[in-house]
N, C-alpha and C positions, 0 to 999 in steps of 0.2 A: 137412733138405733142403726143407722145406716154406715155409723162409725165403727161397729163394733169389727166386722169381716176386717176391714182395716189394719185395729189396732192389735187383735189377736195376732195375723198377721207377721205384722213389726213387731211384735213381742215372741214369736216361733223365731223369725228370721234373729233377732239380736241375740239368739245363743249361739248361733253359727258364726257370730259378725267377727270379721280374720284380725289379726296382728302380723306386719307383717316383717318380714326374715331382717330386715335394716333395723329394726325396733320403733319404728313408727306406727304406733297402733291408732286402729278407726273405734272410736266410741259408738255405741246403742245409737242407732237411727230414732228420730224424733218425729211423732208429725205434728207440723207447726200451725197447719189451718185448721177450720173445722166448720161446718156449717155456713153456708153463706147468708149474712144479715140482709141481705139484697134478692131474697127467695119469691121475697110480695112484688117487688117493682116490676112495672109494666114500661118503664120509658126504653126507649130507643130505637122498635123496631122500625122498619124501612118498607114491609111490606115487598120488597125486591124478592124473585125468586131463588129459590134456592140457599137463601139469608138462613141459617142456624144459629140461635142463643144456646152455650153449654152453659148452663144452670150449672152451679154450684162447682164448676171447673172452676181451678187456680194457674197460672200462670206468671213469666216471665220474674222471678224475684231479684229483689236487691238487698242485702243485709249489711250493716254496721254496729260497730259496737262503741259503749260512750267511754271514752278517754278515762274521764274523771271515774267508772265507776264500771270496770270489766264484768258485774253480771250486770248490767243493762244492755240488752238488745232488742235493735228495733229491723224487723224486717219487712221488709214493703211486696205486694205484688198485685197483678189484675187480677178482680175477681169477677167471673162468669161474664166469660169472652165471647163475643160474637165471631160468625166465622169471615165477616167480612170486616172487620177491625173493632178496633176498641173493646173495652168490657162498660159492665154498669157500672163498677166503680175502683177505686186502687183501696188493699184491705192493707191494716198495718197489725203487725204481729209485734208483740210487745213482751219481753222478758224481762225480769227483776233478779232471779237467779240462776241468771248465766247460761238460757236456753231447757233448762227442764220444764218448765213449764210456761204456758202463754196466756196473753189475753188477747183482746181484737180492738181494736180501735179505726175511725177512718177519719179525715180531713174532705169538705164540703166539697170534693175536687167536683160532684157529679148531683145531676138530681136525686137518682137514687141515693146515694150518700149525703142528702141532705144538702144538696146547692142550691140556691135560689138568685135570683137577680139584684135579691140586694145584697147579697153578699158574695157577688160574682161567677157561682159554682153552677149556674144555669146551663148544664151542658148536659146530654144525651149516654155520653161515653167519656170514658177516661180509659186512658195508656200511658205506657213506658213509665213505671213507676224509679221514683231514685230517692235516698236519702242519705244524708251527711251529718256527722255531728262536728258543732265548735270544739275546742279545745275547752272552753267553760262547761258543757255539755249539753250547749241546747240543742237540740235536733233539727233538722229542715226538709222540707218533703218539697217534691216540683212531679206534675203532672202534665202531661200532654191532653186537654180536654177539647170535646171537639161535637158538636152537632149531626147525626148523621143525614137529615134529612136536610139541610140545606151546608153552605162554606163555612160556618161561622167555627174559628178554634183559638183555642190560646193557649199561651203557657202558662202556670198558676204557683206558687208557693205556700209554702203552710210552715208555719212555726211552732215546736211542740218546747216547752220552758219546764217539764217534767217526766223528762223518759220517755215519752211517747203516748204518754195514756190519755192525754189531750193535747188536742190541736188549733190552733188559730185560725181565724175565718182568712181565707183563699186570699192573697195577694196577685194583679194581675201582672205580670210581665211583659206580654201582648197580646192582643188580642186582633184575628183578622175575619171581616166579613164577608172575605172571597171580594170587594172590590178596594181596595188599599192601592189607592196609587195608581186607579183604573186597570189594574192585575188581580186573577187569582191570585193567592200565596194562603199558602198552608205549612205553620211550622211543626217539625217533626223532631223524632231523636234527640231528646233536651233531657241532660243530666245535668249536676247539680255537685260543688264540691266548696263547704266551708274548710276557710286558711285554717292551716294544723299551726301555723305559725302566729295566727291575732283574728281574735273572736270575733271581732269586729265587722271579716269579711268572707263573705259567700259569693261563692260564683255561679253563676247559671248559665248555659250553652247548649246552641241548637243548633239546626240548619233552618233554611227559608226558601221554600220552594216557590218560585215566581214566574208564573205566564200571562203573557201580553195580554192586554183587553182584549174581551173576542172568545181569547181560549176557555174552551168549556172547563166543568170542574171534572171530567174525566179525565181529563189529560195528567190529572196527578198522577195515574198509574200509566198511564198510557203518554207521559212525556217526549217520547223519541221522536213522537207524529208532531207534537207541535209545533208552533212557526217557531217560535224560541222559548228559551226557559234561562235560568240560572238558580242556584242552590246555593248564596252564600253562607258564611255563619254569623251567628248573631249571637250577641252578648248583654248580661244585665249581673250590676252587683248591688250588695247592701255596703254599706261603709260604718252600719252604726248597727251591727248586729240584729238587723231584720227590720228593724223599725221603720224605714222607710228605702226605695229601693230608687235606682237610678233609672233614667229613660231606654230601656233596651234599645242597642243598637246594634251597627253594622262594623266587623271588625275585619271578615276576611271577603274577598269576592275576586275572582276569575273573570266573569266578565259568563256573555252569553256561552250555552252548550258546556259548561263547569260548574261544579259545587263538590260540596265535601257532605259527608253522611257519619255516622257515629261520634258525635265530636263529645268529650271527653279532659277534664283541666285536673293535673295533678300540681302538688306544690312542693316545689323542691326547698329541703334544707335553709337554704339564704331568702325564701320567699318569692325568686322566681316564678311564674305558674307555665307550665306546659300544655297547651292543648294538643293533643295526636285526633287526628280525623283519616278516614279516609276520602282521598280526593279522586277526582276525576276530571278527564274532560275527554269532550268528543273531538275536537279541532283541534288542529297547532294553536300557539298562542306566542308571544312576543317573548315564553319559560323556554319555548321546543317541548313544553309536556303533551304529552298526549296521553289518552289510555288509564290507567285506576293507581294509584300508588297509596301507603302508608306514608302520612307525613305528620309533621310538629309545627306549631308556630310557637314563639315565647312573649312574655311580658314580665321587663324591670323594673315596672311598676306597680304591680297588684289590679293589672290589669287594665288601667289608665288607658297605654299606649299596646300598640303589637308588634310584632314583625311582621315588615310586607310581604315579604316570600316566602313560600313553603320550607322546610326544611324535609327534604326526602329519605323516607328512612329505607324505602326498598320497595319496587314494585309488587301488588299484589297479584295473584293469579290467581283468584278462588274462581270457583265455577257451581259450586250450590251444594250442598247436603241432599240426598234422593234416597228414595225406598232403596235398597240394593237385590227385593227380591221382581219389583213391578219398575223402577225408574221413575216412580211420582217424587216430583219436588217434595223437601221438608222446608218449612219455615226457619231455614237457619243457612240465609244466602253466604255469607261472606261479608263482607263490606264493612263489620262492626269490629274495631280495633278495640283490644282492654289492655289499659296503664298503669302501672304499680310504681314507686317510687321511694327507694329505701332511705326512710329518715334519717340515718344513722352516717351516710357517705352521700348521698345523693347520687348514684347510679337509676338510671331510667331502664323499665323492662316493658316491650312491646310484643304481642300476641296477637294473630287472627289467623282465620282460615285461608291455605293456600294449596295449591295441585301438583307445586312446582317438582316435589320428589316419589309422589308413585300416581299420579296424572288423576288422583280424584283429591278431597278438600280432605287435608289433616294439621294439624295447628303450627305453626312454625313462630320463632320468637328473634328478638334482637335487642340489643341492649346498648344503650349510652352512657360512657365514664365524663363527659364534659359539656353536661347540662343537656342535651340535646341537640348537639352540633353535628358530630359525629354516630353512624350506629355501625354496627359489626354485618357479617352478612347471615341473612335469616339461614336456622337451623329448624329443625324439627325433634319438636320435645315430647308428643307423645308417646308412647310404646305401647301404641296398635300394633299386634304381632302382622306379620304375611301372611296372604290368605291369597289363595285361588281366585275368590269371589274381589274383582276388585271395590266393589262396593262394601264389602265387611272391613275394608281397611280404612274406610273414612275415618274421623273425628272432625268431632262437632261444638258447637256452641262451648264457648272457653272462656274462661275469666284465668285472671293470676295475682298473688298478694305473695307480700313481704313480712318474713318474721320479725320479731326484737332483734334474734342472733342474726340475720341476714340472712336466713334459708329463704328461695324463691319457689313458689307449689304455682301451678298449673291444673287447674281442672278442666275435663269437656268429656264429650256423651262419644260411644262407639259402640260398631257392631259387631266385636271379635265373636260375639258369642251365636250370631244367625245361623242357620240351618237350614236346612227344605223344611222343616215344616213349616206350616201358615204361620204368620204372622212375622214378626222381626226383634226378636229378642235384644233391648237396647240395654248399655250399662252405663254407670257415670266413674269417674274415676280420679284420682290425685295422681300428681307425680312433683317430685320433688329437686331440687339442685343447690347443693351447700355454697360451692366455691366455684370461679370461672365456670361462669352458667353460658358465658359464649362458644363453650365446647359441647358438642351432643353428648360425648361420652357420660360428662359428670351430673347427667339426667337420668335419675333413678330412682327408688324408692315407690314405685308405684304400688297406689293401693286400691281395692274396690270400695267405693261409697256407698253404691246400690248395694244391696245384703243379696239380692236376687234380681235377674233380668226383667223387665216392664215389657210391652208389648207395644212401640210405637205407634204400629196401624189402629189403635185405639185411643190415640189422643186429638184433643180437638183439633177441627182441619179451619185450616186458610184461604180463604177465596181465589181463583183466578191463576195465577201459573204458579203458585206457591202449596204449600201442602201440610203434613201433620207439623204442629205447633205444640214446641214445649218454656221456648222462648225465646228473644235473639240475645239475653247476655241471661245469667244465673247470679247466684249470691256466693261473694267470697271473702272473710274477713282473716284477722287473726286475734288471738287472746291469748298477748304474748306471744311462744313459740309453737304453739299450739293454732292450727288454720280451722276455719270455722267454715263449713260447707252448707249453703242453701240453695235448693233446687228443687226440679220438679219430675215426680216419677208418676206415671200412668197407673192408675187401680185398674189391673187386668179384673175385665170380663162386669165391670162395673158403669154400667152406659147414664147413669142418674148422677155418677160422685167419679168421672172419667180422671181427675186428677188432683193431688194435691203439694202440698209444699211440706217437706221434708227436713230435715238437719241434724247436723253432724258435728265432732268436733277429730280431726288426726292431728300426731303429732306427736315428739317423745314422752 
């Protein structure tokens, strides 16, 4: 029953829903969750003050659509997030006719979702949902699963051989119990990308967060105090289509006071894979890097081997996403790069948040014609109008995909629309660029995805110097020429059912 305010709703708002003057029309908003199956479970709390479970909150989604069979879609997200990490478990949204309608499915990533010890999924929480399909069309799921009451986390896979409506019990990829190597380490930000070019192989990619014996397990948030750290990244692939997986290993590392964060593997045309991360470091180093940049590594091998050195695609300058009417952090730092990569030419397109042109975080992009050797210099692609308030001019949280025709879309969250009154009326939005996308000019086409503003100050919050969380990346596919939008919009004034997952499809 608690659906209906909802759906009535999104069914007032989809008479209103615009088309817009370019002829790019936004279709009937969809909502893709429902109920959370994880309403009975009691695992994970911490008993720690101040610890909030949002029940029946949705978060952070990832959507793909199956090659072999454009209405299949499968879209992943956390469901019912704690405020201090993780959820109970990752839900998976599952279409047969092209996003009208769903069902729910989950893989044993969590106890709640049915994990247990013998089948690996003994874990408290799960995060950072991703999924990929083969070119065959079986699908793959990888979870971030993690213990909150002691170190213990890993990374996990699941294989789905039918659309998504079943899943295969939890493959490990690592697994660490806070002493590995007489080091904490905790891996984090691990997505997931099956070769569009041979079924065969699927990628997995994370960072690895590492402090000395000694260091407590607080230092994960609190890193800069410790004696030392490093965050390299780390790799595992299938070679025979999931059935058995290689030894996760170590492929990038800076050395102590460096790591890279969001790491991300697209596959170009010829079957090169590109990973973009972003990197950092706090020391000189034997590079002269210092400080945060966007960069690539490659592999001419299907991942085999890497490249040693970064490839730098342009320094970052994000400085965080905030309330813009109070200055409370939002959950949506900066630091998370998204990669799109047009099958057709192999041109590389990179996106995240930066400050560099009106001094708060708005999405800026840059793009590669020679595999990722070279990139252009960062522009700024959304069309957040000027605004008084410098905080209404933000954008936020961004994804970007590639059509059949080559059209490149851009989505993220902004505040054009805030005001004095209470609260912060947020929007989500498209934008679009046909041809030489490394000019700002030929960025246009912008449309609204939201049918009406949400109320940010009412979505679940984030422990510790972070704040309202709606995700650090969203869903963005295509179907066809056509871009398929998944994301998360706030149920104003609904504190039981504060959020759900959404969808769309714009496009001629």
């Amino acid at each position: 029953m608690k659906r209906i305010l909802v759906f009535a709703t999104i069914f007032a708002l989809m008479l209103t829903q615009q088309v817009s003057a370019s002829g790019f029309n936004v279709a009937p908003l969809t909502v893709i969750s429902g109920s959370s199956p994880f309403a009975g479970c009691t695992v994970g709390a911490t008993g720690t003050s101040g610890e909030t479970l949002y029940a029946d909150s949705e978060e952070e989604p990832w959507v793909e659509v199956n090659p072999t069979d454009p209405q299949n879609i499968i879209a992943v997200w956390q469901q019912d997030r704690w405020s201090n990490g993780g959820a109970h478990g990752l839900l998976t949204g599952v279409s047969h006719d092209g996003g009208t309608t769903w069902s729910h499915t989950f893989p044993h990533f969590s106890l709640c979702a049915g994990g247990t010890a013998a089948n690996g999924g003994d874990f408290e929480r799960s995060s950072d949902p991703w999924v990929s399909f083969s070119p065959n069309g079986a699908a793959y799921q990888i979870s971030l699963s993690f213990n909150a009451n002691s170190a213990d986390n890993a990374v996990l896979v699941s294989k789905s051989a039918d659309g998504g409506d079943t899943w295969g019990e939890p493959v490990t990829l690592i697994r660490d119990s806070g002493e590995r190597d007489v080091s904490y380490a905790f891996n984090d930000k691990e997505s997931l990308a099956a070769d569009p070019t041979d079924s065969n192989y699927v990628y997995a990619v994370w960072d690895r967060f590492v402090t000395p014996s000694g260091t407590s397990k607080e230092s994960l948030m609190g890193f800069l105090n410790s004696r030392s750290f490093r965050q390299p990244i780390w790799f595992a692939r299938t070679t025979d289509g999931g059935v058995t997986w290689e030894p996760a290993r170590k492929i990038f590392d800076f050395g102590e006071f460096a790591g890279t964060l969001g790491n991300q593997i697209v596959v170009l045309p010829n079957g090169d894979l590109i990973n973009v991360f972003d990197f950092f470091s706090l020391t000189k180093n034997s590079h002269k890097l210092r400080g945060e940049s966007m960069a690539v590594i490659r592999s001419t091998d299907k991942g085999e081997t890497w490249s040693r050195d970064p490839i730098i695609i342009s320094r970052s300058l994000e400085i965080g996403a905030f309330d813009p009417d109070t200055g409370r952090p939002i959950r949506a730092e900066g630091g998370i790069p998204e990669i799109a990569v047009d099958p057709q030419n192999g041109n590389l397109y990179v996106i995240w948040q930066d400050s560099r042109f009106r001094g708060v975080d708005e999405i800026v992009f840059s793009m590669s014609t020679d595999g990722g050797f070279t990139w252009t210099t960062p522009i700024k692609v959304n069309q957040t109008p000027p605004s008084d308030t410098a905080g209404n001019q933000q954008a936020f949280v961004s994804n970007i995909r590639v059509a059949e025709d080559g059209t490149v879309a851009v989505t993220y969250y902004d505040f054009r629309n805030n005001d004095a009154n209470p609260g912060v009326p947020t929007d989500y939005w498209i934008v679009h660029c046909h041809n030489n996308c490394s000019d700002a000019t030929n960025w246009g086409d912008e449309a609204r995805l939201s049918p009406a503003s949400f109320d940010i100050e009412q979505a679940p919050a984030a422990r510790g110097p972070f704040g309202y969380f709606l995700g650090e990346y969203e869903g963005l596919a295509n179907i066809g020429n056509r871009f398929l939008s998944v994301f998360i919009q706030v149920n104003n004034g609904n504190s039981a059912n504060r959020t759900d997952v959404f969808g769309t499809t714009s496009g001629p």
